[in-house]
N, CA and C atoms of all chains as a GROMACS GRO file, in nm:
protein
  573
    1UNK      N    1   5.839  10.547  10.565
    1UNK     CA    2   5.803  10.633  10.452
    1UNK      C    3   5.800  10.556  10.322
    2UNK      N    4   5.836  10.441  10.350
    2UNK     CA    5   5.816  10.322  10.217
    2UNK      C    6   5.926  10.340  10.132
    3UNK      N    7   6.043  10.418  10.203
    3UNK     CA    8   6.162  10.410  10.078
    3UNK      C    9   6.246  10.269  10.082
    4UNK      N   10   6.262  10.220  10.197
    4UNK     CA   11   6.272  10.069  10.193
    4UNK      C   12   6.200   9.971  10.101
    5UNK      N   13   6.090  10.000  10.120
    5UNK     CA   14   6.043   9.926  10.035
    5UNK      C   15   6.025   9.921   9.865
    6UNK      N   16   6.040  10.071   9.887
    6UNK     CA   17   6.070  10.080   9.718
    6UNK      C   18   6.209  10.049   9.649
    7UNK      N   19   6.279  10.057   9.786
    7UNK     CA   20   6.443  10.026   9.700
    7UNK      C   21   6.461   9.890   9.689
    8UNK      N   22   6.352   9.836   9.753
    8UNK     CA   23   6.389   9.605   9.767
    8UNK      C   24   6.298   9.596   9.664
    9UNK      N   25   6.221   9.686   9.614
    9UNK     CA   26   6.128   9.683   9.479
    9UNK      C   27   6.203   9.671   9.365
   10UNK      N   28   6.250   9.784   9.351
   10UNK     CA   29   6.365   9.818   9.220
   10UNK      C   30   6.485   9.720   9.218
   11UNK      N   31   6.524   9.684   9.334
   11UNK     CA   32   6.645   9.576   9.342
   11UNK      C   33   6.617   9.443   9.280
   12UNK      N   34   6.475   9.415   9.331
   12UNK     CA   35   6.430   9.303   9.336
   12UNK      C   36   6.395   9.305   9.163
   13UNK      N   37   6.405   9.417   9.128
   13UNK     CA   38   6.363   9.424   8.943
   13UNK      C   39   6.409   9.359   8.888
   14UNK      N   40   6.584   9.406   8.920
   14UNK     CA   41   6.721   9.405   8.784
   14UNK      C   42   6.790   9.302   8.922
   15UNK      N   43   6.765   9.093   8.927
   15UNK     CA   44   6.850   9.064   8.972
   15UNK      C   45   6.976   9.042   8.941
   16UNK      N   46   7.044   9.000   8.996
   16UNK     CA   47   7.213   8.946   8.909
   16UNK      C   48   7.184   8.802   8.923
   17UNK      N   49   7.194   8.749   8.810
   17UNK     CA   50   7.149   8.614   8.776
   17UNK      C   51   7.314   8.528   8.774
   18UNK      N   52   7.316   8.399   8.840
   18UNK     CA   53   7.442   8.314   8.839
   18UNK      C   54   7.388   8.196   8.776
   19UNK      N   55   7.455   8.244   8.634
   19UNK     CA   56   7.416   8.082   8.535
   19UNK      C   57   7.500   7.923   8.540
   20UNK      N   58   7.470   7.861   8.601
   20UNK     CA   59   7.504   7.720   8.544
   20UNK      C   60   7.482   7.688   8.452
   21UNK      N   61   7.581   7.596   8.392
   21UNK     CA   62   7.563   7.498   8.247
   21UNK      C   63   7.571   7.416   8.339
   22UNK      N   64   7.497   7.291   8.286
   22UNK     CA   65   7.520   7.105   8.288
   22UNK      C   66   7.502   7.098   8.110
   23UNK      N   67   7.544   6.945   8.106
   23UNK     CA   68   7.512   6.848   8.014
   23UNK      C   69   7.372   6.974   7.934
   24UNK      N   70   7.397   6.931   7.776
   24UNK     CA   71   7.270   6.948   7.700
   24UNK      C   72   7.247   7.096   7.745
   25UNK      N   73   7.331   7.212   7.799
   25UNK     CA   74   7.249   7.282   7.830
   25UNK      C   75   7.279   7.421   7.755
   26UNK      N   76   7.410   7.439   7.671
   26UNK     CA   77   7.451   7.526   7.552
   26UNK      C   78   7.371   7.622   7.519
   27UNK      N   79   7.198   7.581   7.422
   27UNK     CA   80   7.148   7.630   7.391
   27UNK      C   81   7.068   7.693   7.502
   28UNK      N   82   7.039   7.642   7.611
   28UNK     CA   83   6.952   7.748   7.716
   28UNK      C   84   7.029   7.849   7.790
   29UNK      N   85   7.161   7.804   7.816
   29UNK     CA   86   7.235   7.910   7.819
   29UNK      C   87   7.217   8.030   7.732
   30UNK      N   88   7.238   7.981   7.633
   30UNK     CA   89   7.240   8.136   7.499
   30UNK      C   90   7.127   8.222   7.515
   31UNK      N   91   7.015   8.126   7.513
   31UNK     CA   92   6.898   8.192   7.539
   31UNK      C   93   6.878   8.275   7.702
   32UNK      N   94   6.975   8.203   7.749
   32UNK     CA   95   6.946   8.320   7.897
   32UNK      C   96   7.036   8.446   7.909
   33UNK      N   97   7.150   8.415   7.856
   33UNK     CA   98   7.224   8.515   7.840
   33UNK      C   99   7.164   8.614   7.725
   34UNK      N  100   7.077   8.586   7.623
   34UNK     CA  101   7.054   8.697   7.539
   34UNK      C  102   6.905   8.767   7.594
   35UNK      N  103   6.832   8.668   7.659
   35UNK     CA  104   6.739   8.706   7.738
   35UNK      C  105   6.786   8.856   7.888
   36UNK      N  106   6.926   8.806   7.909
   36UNK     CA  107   7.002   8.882   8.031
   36UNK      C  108   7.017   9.030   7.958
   37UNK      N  109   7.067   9.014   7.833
   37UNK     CA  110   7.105   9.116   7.766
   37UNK      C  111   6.983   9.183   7.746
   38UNK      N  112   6.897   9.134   7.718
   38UNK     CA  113   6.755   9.192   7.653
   38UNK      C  114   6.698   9.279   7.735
   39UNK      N  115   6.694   9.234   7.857
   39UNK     CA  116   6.628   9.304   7.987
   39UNK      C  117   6.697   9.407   8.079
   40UNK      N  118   6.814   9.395   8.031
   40UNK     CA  119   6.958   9.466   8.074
   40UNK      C  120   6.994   9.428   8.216
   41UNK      N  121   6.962   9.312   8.224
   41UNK     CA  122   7.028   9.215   8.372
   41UNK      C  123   7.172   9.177   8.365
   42UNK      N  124   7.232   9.225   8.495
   42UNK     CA  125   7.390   9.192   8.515
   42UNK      C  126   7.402   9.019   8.525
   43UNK      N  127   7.474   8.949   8.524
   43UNK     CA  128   7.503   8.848   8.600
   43UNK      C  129   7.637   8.883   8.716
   44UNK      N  130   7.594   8.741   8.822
   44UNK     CA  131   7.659   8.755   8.930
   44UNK      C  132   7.775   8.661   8.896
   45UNK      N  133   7.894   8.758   9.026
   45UNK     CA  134   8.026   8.670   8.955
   45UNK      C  135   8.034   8.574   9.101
   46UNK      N  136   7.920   8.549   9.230
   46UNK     CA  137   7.967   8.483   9.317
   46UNK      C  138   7.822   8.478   9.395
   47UNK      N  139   7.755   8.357   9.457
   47UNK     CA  140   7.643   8.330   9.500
   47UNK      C  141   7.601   8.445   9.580
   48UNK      N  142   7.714   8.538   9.630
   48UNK     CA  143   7.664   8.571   9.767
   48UNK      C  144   7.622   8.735   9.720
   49UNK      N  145   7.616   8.792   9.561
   49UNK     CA  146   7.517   8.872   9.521
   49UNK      C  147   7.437   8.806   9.411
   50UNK      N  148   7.417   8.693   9.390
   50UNK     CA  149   7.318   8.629   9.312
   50UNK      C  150   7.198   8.664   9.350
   51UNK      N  151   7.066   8.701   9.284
   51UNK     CA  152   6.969   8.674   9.357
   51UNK      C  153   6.863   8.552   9.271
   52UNK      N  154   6.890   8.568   9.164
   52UNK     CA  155   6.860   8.442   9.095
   52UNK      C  156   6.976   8.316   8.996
   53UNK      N  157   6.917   8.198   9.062
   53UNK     CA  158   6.961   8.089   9.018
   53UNK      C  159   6.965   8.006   8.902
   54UNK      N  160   7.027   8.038   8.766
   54UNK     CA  161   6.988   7.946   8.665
   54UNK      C  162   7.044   7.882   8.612
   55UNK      N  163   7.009   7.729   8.640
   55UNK     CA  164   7.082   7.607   8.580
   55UNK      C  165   7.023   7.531   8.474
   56UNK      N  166   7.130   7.577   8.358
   56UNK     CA  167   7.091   7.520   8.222
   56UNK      C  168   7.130   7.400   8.180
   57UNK      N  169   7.049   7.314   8.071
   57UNK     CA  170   7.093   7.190   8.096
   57UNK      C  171   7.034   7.023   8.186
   58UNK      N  172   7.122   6.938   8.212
   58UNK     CA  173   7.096   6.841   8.302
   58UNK      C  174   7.198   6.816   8.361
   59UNK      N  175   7.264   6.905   8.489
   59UNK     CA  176   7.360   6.874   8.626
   59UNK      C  177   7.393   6.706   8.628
   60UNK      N  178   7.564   6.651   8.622
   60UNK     CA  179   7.497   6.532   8.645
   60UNK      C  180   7.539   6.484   8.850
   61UNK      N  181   7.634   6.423   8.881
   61UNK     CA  182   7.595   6.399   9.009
   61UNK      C  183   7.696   6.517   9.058
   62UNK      N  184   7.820   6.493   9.030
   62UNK     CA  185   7.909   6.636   9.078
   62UNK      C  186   7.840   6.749   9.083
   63UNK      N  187   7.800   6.786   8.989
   63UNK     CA  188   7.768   6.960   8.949
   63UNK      C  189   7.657   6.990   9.065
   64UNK      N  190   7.529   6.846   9.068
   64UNK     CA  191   7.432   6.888   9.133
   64UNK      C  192   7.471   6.935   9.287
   65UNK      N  193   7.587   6.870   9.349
   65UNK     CA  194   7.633   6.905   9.469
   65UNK      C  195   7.663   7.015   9.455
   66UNK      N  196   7.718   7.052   9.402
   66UNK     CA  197   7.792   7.218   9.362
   66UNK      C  198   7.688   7.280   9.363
   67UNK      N  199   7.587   7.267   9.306
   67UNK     CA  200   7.516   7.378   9.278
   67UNK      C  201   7.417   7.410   9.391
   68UNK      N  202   7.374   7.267   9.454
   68UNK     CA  203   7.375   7.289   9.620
   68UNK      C  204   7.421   7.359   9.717
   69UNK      N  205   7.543   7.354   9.739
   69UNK     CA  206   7.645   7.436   9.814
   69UNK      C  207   7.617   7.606   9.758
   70UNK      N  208   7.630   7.594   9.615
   70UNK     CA  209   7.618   7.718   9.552
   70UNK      C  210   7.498   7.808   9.603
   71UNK      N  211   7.349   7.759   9.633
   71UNK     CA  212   7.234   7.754   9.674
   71UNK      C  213   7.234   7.803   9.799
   72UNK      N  214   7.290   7.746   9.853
   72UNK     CA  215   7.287   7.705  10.019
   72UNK      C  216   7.368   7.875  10.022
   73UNK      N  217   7.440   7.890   9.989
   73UNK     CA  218   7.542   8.033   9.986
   73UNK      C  219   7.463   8.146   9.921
   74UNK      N  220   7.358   8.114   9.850
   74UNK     CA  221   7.327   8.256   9.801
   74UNK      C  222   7.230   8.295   9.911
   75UNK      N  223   7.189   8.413   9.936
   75UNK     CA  224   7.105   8.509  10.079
   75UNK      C  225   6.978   8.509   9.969
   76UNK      N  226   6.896   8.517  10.108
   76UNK     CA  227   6.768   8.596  10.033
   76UNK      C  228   6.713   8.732  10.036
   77UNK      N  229   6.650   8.768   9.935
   77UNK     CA  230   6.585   8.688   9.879
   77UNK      C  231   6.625   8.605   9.747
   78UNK      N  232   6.578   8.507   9.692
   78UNK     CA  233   6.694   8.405   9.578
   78UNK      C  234   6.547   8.349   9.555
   79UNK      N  235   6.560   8.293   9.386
   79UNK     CA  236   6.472   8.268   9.320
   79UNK      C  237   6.578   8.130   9.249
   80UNK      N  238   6.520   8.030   9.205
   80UNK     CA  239   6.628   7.926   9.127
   80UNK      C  240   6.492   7.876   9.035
   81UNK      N  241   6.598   7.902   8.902
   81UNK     CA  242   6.515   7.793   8.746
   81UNK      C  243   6.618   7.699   8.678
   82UNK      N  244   8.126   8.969  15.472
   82UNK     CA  245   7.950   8.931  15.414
   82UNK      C  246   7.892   8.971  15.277
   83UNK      N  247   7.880   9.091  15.337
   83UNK     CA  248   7.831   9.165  15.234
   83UNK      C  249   7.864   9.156  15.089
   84UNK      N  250   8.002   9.171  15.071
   84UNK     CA  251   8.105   9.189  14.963
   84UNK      C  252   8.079   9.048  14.895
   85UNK      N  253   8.070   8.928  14.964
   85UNK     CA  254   8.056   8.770  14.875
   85UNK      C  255   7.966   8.771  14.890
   86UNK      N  256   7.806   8.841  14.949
   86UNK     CA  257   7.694   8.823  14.830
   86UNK      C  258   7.727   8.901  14.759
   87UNK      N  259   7.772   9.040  14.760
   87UNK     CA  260   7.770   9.104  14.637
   87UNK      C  261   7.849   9.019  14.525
   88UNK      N  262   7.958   9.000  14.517
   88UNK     CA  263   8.036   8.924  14.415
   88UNK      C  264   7.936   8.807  14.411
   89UNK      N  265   7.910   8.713  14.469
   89UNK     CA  266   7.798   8.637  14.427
   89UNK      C  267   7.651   8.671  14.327
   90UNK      N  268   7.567   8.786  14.409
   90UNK     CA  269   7.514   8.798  14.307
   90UNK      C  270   7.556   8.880  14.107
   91UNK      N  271   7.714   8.933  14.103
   91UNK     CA  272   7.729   8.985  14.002
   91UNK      C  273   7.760   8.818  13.904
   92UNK      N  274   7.848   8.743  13.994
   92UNK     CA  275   7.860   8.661  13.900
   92UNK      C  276   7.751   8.548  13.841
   93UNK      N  277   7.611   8.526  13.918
   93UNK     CA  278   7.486   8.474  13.895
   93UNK      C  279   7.448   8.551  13.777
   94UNK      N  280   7.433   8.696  13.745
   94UNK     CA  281   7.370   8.807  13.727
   94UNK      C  282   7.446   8.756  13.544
   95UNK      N  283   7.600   8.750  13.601
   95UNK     CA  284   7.664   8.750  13.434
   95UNK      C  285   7.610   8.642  13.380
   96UNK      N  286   7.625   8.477  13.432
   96UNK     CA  287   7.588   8.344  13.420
   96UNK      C  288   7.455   8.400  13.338
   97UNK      N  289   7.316   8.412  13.454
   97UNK     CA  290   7.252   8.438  13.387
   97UNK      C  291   7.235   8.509  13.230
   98UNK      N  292   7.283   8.610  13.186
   98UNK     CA  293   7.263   8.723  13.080
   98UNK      C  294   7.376   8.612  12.985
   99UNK      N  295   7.466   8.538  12.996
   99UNK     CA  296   7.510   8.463  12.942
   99UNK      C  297   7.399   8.334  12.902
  100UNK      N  298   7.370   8.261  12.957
  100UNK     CA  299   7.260   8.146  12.939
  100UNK      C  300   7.161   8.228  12.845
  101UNK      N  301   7.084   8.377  12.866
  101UNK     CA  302   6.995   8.419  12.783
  101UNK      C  303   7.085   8.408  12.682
  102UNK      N  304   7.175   8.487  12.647
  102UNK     CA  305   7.230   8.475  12.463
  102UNK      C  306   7.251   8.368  12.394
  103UNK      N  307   7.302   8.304  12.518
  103UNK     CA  308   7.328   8.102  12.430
  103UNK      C  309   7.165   8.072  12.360
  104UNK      N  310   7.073   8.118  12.464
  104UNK     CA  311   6.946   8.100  12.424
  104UNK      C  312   6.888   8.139  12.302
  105UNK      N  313   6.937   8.276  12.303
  105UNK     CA  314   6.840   8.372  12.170
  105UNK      C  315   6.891   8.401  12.037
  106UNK      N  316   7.045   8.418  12.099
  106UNK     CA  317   7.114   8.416  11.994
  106UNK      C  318   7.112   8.328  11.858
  107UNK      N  319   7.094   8.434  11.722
  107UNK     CA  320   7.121   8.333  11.587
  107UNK      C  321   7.226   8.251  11.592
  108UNK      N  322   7.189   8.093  11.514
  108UNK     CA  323   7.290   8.037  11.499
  108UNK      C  324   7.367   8.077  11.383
  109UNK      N  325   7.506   8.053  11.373
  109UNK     CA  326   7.580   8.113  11.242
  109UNK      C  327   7.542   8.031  11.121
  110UNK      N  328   7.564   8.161  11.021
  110UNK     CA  329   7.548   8.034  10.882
  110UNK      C  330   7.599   8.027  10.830
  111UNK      N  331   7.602   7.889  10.760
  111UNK     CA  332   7.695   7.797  10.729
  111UNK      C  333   7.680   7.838  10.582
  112UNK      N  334   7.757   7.961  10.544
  112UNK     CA  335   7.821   7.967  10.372
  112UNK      C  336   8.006   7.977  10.432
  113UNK      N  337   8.058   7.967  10.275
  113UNK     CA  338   8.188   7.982  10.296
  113UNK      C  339   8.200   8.063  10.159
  114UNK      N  340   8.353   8.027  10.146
  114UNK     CA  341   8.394   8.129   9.993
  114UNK      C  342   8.350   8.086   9.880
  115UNK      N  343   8.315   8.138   9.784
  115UNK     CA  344   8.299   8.066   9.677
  115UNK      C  345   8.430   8.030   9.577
  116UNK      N  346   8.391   7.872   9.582
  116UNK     CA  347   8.501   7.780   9.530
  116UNK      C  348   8.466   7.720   9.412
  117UNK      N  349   8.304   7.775   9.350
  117UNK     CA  350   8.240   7.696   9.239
  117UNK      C  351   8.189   7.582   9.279
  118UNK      N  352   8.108   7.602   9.396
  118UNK     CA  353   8.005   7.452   9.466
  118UNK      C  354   8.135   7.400   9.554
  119UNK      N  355   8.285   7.367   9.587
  119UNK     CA  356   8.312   7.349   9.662
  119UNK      C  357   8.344   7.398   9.817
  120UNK      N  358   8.410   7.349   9.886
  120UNK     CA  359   8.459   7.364  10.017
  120UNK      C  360   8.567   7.382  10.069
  121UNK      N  361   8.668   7.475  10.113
  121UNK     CA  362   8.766   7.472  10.120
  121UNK      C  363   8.838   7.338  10.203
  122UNK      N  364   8.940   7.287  10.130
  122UNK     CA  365   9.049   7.190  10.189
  122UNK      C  366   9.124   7.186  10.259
  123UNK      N  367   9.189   7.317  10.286
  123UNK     CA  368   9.287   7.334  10.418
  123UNK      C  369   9.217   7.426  10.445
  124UNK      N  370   9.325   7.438  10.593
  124UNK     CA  371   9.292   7.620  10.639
  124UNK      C  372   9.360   7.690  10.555
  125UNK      N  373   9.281   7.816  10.610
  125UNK     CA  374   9.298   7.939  10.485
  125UNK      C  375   9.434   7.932  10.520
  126UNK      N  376   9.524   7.948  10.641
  126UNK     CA  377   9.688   8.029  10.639
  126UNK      C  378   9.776   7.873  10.538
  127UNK      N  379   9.745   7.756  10.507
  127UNK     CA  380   9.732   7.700  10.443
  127UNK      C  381   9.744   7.689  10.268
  128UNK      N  382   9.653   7.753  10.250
  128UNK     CA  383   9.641   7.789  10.087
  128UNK      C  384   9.733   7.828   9.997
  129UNK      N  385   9.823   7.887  10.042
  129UNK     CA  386   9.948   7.916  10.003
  129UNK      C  387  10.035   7.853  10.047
  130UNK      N  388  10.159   7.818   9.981
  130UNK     CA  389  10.288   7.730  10.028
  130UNK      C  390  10.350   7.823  10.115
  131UNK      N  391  10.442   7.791  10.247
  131UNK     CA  392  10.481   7.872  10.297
  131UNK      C  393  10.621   7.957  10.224
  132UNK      N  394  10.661   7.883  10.092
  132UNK     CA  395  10.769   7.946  10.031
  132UNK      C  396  10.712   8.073   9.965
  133UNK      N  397  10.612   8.091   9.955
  133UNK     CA  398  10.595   8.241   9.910
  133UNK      C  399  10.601   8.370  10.046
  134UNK      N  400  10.506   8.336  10.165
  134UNK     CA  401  10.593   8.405  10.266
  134UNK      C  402  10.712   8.400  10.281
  135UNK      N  403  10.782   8.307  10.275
  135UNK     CA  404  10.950   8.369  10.304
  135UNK      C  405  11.005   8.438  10.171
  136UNK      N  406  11.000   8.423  10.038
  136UNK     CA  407  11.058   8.490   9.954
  136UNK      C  408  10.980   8.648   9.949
  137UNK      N  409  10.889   8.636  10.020
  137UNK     CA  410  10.807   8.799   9.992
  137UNK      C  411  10.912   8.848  10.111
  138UNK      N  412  10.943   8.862  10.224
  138UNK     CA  413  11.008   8.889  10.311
  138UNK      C  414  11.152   8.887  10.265
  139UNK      N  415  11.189   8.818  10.199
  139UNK     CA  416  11.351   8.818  10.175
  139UNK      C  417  11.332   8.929  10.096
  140UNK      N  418  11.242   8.895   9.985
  140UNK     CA  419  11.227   8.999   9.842
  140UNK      C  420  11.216   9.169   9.939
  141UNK      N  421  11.163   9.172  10.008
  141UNK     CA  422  11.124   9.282  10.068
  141UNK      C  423  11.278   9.380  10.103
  142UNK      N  424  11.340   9.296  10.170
  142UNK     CA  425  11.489   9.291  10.290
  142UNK      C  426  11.556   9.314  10.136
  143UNK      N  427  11.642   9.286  10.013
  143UNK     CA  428  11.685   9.327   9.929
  143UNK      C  429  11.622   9.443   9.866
  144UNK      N  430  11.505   9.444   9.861
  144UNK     CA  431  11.417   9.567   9.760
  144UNK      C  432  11.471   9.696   9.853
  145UNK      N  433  11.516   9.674  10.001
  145UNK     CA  434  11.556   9.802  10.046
  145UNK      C  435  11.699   9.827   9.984
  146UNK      N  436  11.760   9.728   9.962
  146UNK     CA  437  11.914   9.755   9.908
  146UNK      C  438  11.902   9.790   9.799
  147UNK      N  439  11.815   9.742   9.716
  147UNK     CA  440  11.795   9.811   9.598
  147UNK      C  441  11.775   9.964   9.597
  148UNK      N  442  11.708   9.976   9.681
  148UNK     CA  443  11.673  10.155   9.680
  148UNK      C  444  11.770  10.218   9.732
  149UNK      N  445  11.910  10.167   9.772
  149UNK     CA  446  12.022  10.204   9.786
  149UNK      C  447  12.094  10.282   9.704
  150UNK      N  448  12.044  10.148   9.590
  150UNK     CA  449  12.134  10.133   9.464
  150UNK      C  450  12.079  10.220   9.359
  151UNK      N  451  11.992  10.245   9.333
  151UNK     CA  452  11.939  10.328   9.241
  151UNK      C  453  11.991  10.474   9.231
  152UNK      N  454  11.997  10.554   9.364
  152UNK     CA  455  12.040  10.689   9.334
  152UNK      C  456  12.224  10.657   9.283
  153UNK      N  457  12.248  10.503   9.346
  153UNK     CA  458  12.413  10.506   9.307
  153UNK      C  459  12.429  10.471   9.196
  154UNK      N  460  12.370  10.436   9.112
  154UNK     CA  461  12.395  10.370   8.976
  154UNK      C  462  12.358  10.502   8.859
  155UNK      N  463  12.284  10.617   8.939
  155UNK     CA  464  12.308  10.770   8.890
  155UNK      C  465  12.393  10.849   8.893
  156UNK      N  466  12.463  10.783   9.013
  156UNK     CA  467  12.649  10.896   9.052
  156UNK      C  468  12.726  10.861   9.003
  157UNK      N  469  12.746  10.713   8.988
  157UNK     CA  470  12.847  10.643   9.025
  157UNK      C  471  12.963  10.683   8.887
  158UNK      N  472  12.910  10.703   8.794
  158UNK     CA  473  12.995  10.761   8.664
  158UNK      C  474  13.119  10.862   8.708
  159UNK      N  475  13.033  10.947   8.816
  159UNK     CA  476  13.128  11.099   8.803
  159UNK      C  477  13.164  11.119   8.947
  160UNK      N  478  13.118  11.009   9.023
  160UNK     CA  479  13.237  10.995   9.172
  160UNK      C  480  13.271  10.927   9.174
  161UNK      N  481  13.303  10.808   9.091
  161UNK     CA  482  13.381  10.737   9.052
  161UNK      C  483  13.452  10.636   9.102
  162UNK      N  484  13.564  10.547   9.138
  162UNK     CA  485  13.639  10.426   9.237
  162UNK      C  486  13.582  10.390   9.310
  163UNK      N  487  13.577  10.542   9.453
  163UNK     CA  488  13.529  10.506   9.546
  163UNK      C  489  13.391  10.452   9.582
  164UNK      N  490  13.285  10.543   9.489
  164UNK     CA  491  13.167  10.464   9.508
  164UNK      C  492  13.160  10.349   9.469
  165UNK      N  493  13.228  10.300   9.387
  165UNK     CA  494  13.225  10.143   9.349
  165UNK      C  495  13.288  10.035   9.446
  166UNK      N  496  13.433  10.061   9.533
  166UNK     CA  497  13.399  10.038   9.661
  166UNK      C  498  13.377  10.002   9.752
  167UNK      N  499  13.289  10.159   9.780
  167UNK     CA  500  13.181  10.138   9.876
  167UNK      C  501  13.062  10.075   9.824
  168UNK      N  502  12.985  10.077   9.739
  168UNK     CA  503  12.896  10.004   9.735
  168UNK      C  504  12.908   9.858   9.712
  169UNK      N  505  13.059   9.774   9.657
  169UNK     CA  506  13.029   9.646   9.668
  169UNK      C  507  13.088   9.598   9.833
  170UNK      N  508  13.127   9.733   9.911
  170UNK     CA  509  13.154   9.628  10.061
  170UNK      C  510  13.035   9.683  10.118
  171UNK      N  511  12.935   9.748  10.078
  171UNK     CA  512  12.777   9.709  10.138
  171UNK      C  513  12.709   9.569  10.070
  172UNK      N  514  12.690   9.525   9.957
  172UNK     CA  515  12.727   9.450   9.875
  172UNK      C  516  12.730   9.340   9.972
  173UNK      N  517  12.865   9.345  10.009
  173UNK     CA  518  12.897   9.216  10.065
  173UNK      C  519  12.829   9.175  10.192
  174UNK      N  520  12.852   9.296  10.248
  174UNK     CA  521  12.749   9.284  10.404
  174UNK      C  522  12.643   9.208  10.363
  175UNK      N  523  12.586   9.281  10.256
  175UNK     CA  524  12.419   9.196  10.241
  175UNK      C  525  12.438   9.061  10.193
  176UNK      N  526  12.542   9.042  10.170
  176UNK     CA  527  12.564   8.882  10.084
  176UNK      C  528  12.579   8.777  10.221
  177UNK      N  529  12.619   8.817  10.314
  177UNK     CA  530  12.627   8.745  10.405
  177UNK      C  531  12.446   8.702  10.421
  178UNK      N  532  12.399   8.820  10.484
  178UNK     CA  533  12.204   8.798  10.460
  178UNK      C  534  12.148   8.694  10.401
  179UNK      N  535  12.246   8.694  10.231
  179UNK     CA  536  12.152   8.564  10.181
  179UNK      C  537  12.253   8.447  10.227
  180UNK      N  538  12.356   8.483  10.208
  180UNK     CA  539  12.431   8.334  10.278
  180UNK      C  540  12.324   8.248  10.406
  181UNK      N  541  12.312   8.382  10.489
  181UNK     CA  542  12.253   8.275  10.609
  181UNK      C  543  12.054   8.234  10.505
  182UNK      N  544  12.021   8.311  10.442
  182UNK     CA  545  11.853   8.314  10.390
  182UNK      C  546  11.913   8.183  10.353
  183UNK      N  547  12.005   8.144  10.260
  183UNK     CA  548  12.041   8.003  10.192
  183UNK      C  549  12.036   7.877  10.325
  184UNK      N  550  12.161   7.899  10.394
  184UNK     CA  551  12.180   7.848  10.488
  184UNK      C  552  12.039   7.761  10.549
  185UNK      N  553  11.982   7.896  10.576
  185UNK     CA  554  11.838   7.882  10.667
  185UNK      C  555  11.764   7.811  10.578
  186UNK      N  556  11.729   7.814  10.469
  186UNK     CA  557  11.636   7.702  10.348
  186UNK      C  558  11.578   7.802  10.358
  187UNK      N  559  11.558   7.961  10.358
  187UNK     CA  560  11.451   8.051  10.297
  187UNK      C  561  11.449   8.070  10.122
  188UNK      N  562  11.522   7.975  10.029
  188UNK     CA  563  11.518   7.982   9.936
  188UNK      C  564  11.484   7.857   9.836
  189UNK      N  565  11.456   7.764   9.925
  189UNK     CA  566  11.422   7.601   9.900
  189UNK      C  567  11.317   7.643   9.896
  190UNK      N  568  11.250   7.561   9.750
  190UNK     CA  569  11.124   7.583   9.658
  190UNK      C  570  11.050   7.490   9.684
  191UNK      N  571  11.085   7.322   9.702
  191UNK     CA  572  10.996   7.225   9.736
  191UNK      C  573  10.997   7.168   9.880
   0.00000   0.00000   0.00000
C-alpha cells in the first residue's frame, strides 16, 4: 500500500547526522551544526542511528581509522561528506 | 534393519539441512560498540575491575542489615537498654561477615 515506502521517505528526510571534527575543521563544524539547526535535523549520539556522515576539517592518521570503523558501523542506508 | 536405515536416513536428512544453512546463511557483521572509532580491548566481563563485583555484593549483604536498623534507630529511644543490646549482638554477628569479607580480600582495592 506504499506505507513503507513513505515512512523510509520521511525518515530518509530528517537524518541524524554524526559530526566529526579533524584538524582546520571548527568553522565547518559551526556551519553544519547551524545548518542542523536550520533544517531542524537531530544529530546522532552513536553510528548505529547515524544515517549521515560528516567529517569536518582534515582527519589526520588516527582519526581517519576511527572514522572508518565509525563508517563500517553505521547501517544503511548512510550517506558520508 | 529397518530402524538403522531409518536413523540413518534422519541423521543424513539433519547433515544435509545443516550443510544448506552453512550455505545460505548471512555472514555476521562485523560492527561492535561504539568506542569513538575504536575496538574493544578486553572482554566485555573484563571492563570492569573485579573489585566492584565484590563490593556491590558485600554492599548488598550489609544494605540488608541496614534495613534492620532503620525501624530500630526509630524505637530505640523509648524501648530502651535492651534494644541497644540486642542490636549490637546482631551487630556483632555481622562483624564476623566482614571479618571473614576482610580475611577473604573482598575489600582489597588494588
Amino acid at each position: 500500500m506504499g506505507l513503507s515506502a513513505w515512512l523510509l521517505r520521511y525518515a530518509a528526510g530528517r537524518p541524524r547526522v554524526l559530526v566529526v571534527c579533524g584538524a582546520y575543521g571548527t568553522p565547518y563544524r559551526l556551519r553544519v551544526e547551524a545548518e542542523l539547526r536550520r533544517r531542524g535535523w537531530l544529530e546522532a549520539r552513536s553510528p548505529a542511528e547515524a544515517s549521515l556522515l560528516a567529517v569536518c576539517g582534515r582527519p589526520g592518521a588516527e582519526l581517519a581509522a576511527a572514522i572508518e570503523v565509525v563508517w563500517a558501523d553505521m547501517a544503511v542506508p548512510r550517506a558520508r561528506v | 534393519m529397518g530402524i538403522a536405515l531409518t536413523v540413518l536416513a534422519l541423521l543424513l536428512g539433519i547433515a544435509g539441512i545443516y550443510l544448506v544453512s552453512l550455505a545460505v546463511a548471512p555472514r555476521p557483521v562485523a560492527v561492535g560498540p561504539f568506542l569513538s572509532g575504536a575496538r574493544p580491548a578486553e572482554h566485555a566481563l573484563s571492563r570492569f575491575h573485579v573489585r566492584w563485583y565484590a563490593i556491590t555484593l558485600v554492599f548488598l549483604a550489609f544494605d540488608m542489615e541496614m534495613v534492620f536498623m532503620y525501624p530500630w534507630a526509630l524505637v530505640v529511644a523509648e524501648v530502651g537498654p535492651v534494644a541497644v543490646i540486642e542490636m549490637f549482638a546482631f551487630l556483632a554477628l555481622l562483624l564476623v561477615g566482614v571479618l571473614y569479607a576482610w580475611r577473604e580480600g573482598a575489600l582489597r582495592w588494588v
